[in-house]
N, C-alpha and C positions, 0 to 999 in steps of 0.2 A: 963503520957508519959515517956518511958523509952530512955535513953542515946541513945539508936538504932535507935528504932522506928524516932527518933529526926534527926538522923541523915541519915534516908532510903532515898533512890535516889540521894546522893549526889553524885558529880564522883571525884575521884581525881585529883585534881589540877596541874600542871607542877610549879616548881617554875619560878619565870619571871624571862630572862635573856635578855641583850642589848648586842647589836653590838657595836663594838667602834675599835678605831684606837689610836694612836699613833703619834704624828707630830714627835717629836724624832728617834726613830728605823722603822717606816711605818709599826709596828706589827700591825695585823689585828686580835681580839678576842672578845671571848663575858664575860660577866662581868654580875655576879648577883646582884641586887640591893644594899645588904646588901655592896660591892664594890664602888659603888657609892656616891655622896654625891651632894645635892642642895644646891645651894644659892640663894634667889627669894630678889632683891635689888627692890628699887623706881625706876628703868628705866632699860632699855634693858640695858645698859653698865654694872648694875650693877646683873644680871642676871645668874648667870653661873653653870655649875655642875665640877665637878673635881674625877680624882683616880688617884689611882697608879696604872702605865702601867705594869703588871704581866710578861712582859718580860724585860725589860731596868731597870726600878723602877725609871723612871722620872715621877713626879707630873704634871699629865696633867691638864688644864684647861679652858674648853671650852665655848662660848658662848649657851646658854638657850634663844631660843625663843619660843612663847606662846602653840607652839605645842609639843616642847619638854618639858614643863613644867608642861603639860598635863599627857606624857608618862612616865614621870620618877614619878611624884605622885603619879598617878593610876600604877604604878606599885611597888608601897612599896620603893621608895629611899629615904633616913631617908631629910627633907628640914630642909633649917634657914630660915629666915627669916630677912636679913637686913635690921636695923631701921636709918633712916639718923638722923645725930642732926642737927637742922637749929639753 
């Protein structure tokens, strides 16, 4: 099987891009993954994704619930994974 053949019928992909906002300036843009960033804590408080707003350059940081943690996975946003110390 050649590199072609291997690759016959595929289509080309869009890179995924998200909507988002702004609490600071009320900029309204959309943001490629590689922009974004996950944080998946021990409970919803501790849950959240974060960027930098590409118009103001305030560090936004928003709550991640189980659907958005869904969308930004499956969509290539690099995750952490926060470990609690008991």
């Amino acid at each position: 099987m050649t590199a072609a053949s291997a690759f016959a019928g595929m289509r080309r992909v869009s890179p995924v891009v998200f909507k988002a906002g702004c609490p600071e300036c009320r900029g309204r843009f959309e943001l490629a993954a590689s922009a974004l960033r996950l944080a998946i804590g021990a409970t919803s408080r501790t849950t959240f994704y974060s960027f930098t707003c590409p118009e103001c350059g305030s560090a936004v940081r928003k709550p991640a619930g189980e659907r958005v943690v869904e969308l930004l996975t499956g969509g290539g946003v690099r995750t952490l994974r926060l470990h609690s110390t008991v």
